[in-house]
C-alpha positions as CSV (number, residue, x, y, z in Angstrom):
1,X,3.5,-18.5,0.1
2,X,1.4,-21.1,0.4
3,X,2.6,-22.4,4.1
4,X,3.0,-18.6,5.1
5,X,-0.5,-18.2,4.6
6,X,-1.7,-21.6,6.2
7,X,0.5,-20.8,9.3
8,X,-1.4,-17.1,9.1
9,X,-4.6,-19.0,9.2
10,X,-3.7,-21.0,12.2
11,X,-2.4,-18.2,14.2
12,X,-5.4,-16.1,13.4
13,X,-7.9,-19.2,14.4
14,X,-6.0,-19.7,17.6
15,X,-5.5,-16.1,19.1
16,X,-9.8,-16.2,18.1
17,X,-10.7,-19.3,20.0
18,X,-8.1,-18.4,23.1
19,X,-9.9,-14.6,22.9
20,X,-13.1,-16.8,22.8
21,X,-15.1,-13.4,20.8
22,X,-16.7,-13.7,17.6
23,X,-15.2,-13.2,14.2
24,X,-15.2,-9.5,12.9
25,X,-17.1,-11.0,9.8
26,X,-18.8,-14.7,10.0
27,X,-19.7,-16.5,6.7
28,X,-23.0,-14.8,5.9
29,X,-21.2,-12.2,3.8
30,X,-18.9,-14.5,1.9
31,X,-21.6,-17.5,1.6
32,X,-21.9,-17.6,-1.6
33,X,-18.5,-16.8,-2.4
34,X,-17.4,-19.7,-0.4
35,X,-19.7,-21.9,-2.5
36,X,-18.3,-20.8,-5.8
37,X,-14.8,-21.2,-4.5
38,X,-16.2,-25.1,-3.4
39,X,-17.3,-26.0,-6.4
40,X,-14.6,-25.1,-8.3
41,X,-12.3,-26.5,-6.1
42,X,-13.7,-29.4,-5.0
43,X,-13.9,-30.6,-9.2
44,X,-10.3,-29.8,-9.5
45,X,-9.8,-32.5,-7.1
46,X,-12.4,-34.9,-8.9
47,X,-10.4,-34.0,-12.2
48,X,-7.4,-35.4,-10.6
49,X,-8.8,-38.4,-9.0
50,X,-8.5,-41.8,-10.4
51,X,-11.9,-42.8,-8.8
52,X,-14.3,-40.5,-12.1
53,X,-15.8,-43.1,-14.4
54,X,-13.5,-44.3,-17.1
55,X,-15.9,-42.2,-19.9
56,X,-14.1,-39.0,-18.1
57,X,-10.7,-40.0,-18.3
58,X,-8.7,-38.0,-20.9
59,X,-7.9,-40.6,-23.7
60,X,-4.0,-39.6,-22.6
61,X,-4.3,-42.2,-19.8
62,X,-5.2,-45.2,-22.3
63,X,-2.3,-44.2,-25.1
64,X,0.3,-43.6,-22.4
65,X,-1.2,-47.8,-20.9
66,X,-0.7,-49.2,-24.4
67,X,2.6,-47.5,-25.0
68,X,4.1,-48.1,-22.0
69,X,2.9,-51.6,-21.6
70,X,2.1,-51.6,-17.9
71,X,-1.4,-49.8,-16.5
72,X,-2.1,-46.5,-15.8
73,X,-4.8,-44.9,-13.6
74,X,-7.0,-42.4,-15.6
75,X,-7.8,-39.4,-15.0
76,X,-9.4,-36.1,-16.5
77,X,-6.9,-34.0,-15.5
78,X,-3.5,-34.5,-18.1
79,X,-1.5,-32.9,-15.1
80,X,-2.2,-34.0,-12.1
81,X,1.0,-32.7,-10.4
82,X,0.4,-29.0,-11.8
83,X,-3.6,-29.4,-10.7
84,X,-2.2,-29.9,-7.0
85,X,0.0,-26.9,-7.4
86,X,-2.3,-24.8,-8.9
87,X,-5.3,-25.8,-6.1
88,X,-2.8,-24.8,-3.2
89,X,-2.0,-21.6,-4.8
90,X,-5.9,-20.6,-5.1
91,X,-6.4,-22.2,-1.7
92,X,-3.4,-19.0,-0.2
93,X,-5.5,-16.6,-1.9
94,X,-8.6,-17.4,-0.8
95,X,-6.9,-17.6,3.0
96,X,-5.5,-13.6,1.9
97,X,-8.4,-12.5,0.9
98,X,-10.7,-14.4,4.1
99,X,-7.4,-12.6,6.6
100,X,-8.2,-9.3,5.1
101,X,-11.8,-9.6,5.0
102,X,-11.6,-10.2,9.0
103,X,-9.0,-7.2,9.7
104,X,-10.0,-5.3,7.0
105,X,-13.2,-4.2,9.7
106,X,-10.9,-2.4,11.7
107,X,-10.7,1.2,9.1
108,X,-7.8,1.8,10.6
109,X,-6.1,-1.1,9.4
110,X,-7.9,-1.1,6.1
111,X,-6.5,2.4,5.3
112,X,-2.8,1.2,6.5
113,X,-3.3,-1.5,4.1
114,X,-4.0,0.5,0.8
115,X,-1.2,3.1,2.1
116,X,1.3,-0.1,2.4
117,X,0.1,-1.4,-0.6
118,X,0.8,1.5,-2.8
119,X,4.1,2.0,-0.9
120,X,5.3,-1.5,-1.4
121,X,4.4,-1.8,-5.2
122,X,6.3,1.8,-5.8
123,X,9.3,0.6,-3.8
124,X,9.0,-2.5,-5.8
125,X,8.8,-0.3,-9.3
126,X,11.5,1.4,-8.3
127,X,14.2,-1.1,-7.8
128,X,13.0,-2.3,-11.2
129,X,13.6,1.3,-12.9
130,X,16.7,1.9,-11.0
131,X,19.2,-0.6,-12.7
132,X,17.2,-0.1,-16.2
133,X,18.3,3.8,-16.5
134,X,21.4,2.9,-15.1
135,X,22.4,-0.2,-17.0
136,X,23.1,-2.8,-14.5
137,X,23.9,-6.3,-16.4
138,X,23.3,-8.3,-13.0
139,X,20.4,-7.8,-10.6
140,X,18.9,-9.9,-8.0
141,X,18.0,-13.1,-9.3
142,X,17.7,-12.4,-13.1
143,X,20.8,-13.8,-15.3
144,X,23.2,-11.5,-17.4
145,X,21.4,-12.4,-20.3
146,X,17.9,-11.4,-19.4
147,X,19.2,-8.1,-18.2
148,X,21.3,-7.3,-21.1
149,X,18.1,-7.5,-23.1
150,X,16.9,-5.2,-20.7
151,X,18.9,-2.8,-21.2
152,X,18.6,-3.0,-25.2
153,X,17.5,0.2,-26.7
154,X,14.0,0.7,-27.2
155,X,13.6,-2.6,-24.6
156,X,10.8,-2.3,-22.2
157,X,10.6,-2.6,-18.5
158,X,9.8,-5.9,-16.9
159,X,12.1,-6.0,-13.7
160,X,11.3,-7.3,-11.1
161,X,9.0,-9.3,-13.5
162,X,10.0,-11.2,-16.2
163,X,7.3,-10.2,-18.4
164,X,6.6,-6.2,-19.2
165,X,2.6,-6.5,-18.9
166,X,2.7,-8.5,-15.2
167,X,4.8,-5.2,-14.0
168,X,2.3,-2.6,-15.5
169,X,-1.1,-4.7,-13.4
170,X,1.4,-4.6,-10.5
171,X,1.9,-1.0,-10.8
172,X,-1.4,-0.5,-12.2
173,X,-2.8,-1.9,-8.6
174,X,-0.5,0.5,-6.3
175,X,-1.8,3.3,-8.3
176,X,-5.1,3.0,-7.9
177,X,-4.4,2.5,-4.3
178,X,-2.5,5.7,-4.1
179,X,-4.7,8.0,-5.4
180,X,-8.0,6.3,-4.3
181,X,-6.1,7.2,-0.6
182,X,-5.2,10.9,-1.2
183,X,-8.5,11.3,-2.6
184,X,-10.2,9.8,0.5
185,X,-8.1,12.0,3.0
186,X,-8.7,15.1,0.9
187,X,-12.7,14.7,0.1
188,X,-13.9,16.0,3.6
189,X,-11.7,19.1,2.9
190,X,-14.2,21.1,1.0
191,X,-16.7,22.1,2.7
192,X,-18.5,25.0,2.1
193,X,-18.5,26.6,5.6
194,X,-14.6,26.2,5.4
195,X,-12.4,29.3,4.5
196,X,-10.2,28.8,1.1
197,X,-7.0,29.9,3.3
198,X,-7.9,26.9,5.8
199,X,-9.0,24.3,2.9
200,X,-5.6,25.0,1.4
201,X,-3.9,24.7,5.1
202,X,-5.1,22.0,5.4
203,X,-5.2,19.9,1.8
204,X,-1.2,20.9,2.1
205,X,-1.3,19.1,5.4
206,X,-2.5,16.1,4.0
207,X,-0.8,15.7,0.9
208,X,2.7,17.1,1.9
209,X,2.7,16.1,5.6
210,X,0.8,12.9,6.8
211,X,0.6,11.1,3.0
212,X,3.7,12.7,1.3
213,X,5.1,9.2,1.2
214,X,1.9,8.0,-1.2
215,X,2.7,11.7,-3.5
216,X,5.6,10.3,-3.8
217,X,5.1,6.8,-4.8
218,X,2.1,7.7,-7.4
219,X,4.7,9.2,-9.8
220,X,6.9,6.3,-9.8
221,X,3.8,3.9,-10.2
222,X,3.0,6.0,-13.2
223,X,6.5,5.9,-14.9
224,X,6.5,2.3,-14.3
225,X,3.6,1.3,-16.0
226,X,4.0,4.2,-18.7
227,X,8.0,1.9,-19.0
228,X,6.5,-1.0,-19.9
229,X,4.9,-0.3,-23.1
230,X,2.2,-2.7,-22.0
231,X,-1.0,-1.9,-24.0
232,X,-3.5,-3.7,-22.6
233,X,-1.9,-2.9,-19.1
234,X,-1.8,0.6,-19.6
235,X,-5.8,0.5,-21.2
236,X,-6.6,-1.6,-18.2
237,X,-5.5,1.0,-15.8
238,X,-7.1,3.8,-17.7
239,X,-10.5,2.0,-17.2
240,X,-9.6,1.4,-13.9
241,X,-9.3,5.1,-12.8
242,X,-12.5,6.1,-14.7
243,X,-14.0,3.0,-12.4
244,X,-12.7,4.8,-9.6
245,X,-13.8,8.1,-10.2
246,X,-17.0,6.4,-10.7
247,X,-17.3,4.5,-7.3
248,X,-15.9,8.0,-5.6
249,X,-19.1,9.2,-6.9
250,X,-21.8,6.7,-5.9
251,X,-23.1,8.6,-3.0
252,X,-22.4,12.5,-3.4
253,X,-23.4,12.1,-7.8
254,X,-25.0,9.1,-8.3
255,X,-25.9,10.4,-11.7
256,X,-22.9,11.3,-13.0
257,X,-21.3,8.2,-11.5
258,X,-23.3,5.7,-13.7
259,X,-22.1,8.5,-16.4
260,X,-18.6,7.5,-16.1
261,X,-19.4,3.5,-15.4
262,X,-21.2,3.6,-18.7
263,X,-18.4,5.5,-20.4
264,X,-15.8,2.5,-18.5
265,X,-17.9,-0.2,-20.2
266,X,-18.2,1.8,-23.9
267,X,-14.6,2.3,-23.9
268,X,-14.2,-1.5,-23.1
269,X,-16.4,-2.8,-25.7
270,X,-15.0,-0.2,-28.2
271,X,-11.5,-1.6,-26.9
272,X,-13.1,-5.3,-27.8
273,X,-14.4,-4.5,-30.9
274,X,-11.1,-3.3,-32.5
275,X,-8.9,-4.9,-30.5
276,X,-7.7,-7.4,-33.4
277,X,-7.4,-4.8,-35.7
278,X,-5.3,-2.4,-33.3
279,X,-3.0,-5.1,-32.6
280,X,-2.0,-5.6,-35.6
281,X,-1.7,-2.3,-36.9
282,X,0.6,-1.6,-33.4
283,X,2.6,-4.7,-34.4
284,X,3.4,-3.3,-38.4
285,X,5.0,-0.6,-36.2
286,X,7.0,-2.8,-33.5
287,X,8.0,-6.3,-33.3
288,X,6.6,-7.4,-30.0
289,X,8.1,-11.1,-28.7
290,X,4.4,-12.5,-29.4
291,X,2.9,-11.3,-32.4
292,X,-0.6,-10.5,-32.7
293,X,-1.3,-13.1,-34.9
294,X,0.3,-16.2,-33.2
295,X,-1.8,-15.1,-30.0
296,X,-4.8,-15.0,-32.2
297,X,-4.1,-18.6,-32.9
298,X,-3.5,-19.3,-29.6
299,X,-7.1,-18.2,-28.4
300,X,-8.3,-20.5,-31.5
301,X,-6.6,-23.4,-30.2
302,X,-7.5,-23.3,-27.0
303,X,-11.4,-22.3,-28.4
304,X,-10.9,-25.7,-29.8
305,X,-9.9,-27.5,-26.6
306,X,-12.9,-26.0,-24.7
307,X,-15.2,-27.1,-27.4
308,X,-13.7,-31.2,-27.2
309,X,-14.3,-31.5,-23.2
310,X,-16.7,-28.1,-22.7
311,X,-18.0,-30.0,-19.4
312,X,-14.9,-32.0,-17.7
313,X,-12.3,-29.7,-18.7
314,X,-8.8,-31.4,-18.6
315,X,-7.6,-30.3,-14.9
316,X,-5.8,-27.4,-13.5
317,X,-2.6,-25.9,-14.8
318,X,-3.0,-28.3,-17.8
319,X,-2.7,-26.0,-20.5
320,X,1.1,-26.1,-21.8
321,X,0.7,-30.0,-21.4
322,X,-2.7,-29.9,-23.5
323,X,-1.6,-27.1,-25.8
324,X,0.8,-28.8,-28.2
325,X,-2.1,-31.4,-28.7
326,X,-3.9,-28.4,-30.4
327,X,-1.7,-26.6,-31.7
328,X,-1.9,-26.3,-35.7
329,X,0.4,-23.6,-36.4
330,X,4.1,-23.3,-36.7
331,X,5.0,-21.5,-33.4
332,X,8.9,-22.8,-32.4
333,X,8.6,-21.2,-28.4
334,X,6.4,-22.9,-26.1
335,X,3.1,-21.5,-25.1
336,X,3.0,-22.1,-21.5
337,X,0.0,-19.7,-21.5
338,X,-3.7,-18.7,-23.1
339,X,-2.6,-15.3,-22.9
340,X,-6.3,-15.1,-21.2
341,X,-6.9,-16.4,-17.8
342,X,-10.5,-16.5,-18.5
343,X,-10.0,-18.4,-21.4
344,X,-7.5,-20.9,-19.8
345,X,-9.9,-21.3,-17.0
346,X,-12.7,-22.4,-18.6
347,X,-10.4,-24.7,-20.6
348,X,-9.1,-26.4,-17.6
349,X,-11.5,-26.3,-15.2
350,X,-14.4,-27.0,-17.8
351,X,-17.6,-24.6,-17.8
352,X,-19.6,-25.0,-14.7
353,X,-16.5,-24.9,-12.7
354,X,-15.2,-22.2,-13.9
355,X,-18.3,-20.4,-13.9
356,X,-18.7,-20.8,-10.1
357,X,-14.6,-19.5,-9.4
358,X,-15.7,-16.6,-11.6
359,X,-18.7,-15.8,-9.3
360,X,-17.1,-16.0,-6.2
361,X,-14.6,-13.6,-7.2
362,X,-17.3,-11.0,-8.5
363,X,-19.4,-11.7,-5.3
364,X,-17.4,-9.2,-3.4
365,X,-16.5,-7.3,-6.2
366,X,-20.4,-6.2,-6.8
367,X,-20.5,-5.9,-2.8
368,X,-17.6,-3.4,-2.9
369,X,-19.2,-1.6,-5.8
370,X,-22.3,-1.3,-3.5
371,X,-20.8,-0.1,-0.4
372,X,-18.8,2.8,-2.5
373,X,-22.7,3.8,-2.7
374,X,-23.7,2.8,1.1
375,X,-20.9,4.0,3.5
376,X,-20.7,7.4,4.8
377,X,-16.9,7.0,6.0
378,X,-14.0,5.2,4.3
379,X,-15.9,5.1,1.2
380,X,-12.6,5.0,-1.0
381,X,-11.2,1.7,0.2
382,X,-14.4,-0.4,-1.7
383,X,-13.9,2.3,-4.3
384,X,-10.4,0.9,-4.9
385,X,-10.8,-1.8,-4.4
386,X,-13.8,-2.4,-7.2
387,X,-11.5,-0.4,-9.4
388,X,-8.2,-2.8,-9.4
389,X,-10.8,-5.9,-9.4
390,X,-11.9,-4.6,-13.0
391,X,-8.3,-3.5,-14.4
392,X,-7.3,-7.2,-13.5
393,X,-10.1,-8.9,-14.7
394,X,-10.2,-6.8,-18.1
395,X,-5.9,-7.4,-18.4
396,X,-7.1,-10.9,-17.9
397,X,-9.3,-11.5,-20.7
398,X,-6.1,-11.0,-23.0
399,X,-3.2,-11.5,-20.5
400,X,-2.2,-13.6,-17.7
401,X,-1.7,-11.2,-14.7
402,X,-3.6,-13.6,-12.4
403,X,-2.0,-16.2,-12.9
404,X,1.3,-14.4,-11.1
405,X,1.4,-15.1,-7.7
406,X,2.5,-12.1,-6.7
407,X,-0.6,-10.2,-8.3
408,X,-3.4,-12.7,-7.4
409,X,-2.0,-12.0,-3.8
410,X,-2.0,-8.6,-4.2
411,X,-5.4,-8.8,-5.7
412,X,-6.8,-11.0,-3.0
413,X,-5.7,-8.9,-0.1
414,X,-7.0,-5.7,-1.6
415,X,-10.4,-6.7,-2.3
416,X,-10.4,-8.6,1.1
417,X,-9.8,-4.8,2.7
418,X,-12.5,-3.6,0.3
419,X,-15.1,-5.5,1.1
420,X,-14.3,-5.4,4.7
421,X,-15.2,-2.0,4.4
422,X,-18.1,-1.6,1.8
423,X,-20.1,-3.5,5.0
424,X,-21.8,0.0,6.8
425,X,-21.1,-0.3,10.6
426,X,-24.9,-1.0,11.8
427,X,-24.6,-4.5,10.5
428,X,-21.5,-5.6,12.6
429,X,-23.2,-6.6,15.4
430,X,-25.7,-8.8,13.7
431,X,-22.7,-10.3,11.7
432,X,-20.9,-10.9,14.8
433,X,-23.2,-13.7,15.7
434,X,-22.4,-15.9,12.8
435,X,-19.3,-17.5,14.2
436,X,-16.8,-19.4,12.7
């Protein structure tokens, strides 16, 4: 992925310096966005270097010199090796999300993206459902005995993922994207001076002629999601169609919009509030593979971490390597996860950093949530787009669906098509300017 997108990035600078026009979008949109994105990245690359003063380096460095008898560069990061990784995987989504942002202009293109989107994901879904109803013990790349435990009764869905929640954010995404579509081919239906016989002409038009294909994939997001047994998934994507229907509503009911923000937020912080107590009542009702109260620990632990090295952090992609150095309970499995991006974030990348990758991701997130309100045409792509952002981020404050490649891509190129359009069309000329 990573060279697929730095090849993409090449083309796209070549075919723009041989065209010799301007960028759809220069870097006054995304300024601050790109500075967040610096920061954060350019200290993951001080946490790895051996050149920080010795009062950063973890004290991992100096046991591993005295054991080993020979020296040993410190460093703050305890990984350096999974810091690399993890920097070129955030460096392909920021070039997903910039490619987007620059194509995204063109409506057409933006609209073919969200349509593509919510067919891919159902496609997707579906080759995951098909072998679970019909019992297939070998599919793809998954081994016999992953997919017999598939198949076990009362099992939930994970395939094509390996975990159940990462499918339901995946499905959760195409979702949104399918009925934020139908919804924006459909709204300019209703007009008053229209007859009933030719708004229902035409609404069956739409939804049975030119988009039957996203009618059809919206059921089989649904069932996927509704498969998994995900809870947080399926709560995320519940807040994310009330976000939605919110953003739909910017500019025609501005009022009632705010209405069904505020009610997104309660239900959120109601969610929060209780969330430790639901668990645990769900989990007296079904074993789940990580009980509520080992995850609990887990978010201690790593509360611990952040609190030794709040500042520094201990480098990217560190977390299973730190973990065990916290870890005071009797868990036998290995916790390769905080079971919180946010969380693990902060922990690896320290405060500050992570503060600044967390505002440049809401940078466009607010500017999508804006141009829902500002644009005339094409206002359902920022809508969607504003709408998956917050079912991620709120999956992520107790799951890890960004840290799946597959759904930070996803994520990146939908919000790069959002924001693209939440721009109105009277500022493209003065944008055009600001070259590359």
């Amino acid at each position: 992925m990573v060279i697929a997108a730095g090849l993409l990035l090449i083309a796209w600078g070549v075919t723009t310096a041989v065209a010799g026009s301007p960028t759809p979008h220069g870097l006054g949109r995304v300024k601050w966005s790109v500075v967040g994105f610096l920061i954060a990245g350019l200290w993951g690359l001080i946490q790895v270097s051996t050149a920080t003063p010795a009062a950063w380096h973890h004290p991992i460095w100096a046991i591993a010199a005295e054991t080993l008898s020979v020296p040993v560069a410190g460093r703050i990061a305890i990984n350096p090796q999974a810091a690399v990784s993890t920097l070129l995987r955030l460096a392909s989504y920021a070039i997903i999300f910039w490619l987007a942002f620059q194509y995204g202009r063109d409506r057409r293109l933006a609209h073919l993206g969200m349509c593509g989107v919510a067919m891919t994901s159902s496609i997707v879904a579906a080759l995951g459902i098909v072998p679970w109803l019909i019992g297939w013990d070998g599919f793809l790349w998954f081994d016999r005995e992953f997919m017999q435990r598939q198949l076990q009764v009362g099992a939930r869905l994970a395939i094509p993922f390996v975990n159940p929640n990462h499918l339901a954010s995946y499905a959760g995404i195409g979702l949104l994207c399918g009925i934020g579509v139908l919804v924006g081919d459909t709204r300019g239906l209703w007009r008053p001076e229209t007859q009933p016989r030719e708004k229902l002409r035409r609404f069956l038009e739409v939804v049975f002629v030119r988009r039957w294909y996203v009618v059809a994939a919206c059921p089989i997001l649904a069932v996927a999601a509704l498969l998994s047994l995900s809870r947080a998934g399926i709560a995320a994507i519940g807040v994310g169609l009330i976000v939605l229907i919110a953003a739909l509503l910017r500019r025609s009911r501005p009022k009632v919009s705010w209405l069904f923000a505020g009610s997104a937020v309660a239900l959120t912080a109601i969610v929060g509030a209780f969330a430790p107590s639901l668990i645990r009542l769900s989990d007296r009702l079904e074993q789940a593979s990580l009980r509520s109260d080992q995850r609990l620990e887990i978010y201690r632990n790593s509360m611990e971490a952040i609190a030794a090295s709040p500042w520094l952090g201990y480098g990217l992609g560190s977390f299973q390597s730190l973990y065990r150095m916290y870890d005071h309970s009797d868990l036998r499995r290995v916790v390769n996860a905080a079971h919180s991006t946010v969380l693990e974030n902060i922990l690896e990348l320290g405060i500050p950093a992570a503060l600044a990758l967390f505002a440049a991701i809401l940078i466009p997130v607010v500017g999508c949530w804006r141009g829902a309100a500002s644009r005339r045409q094409d206002q359902h792509i920022p809508a969607i787009a504003v709408a998956a952002s917050i079912m991620l981020i709120l999956h992520s404050l107790v799951d890890f669906p960004l840290q799946i490649p597959a759904l930070a891509a996803l994520f990146a190129f939908v919000l790069g098509l959002g924001f693209a359009q939440s721009i109105s069309a009277r500022h493209w000329p003065a944008m055009s300017k600001d070259l590359v």
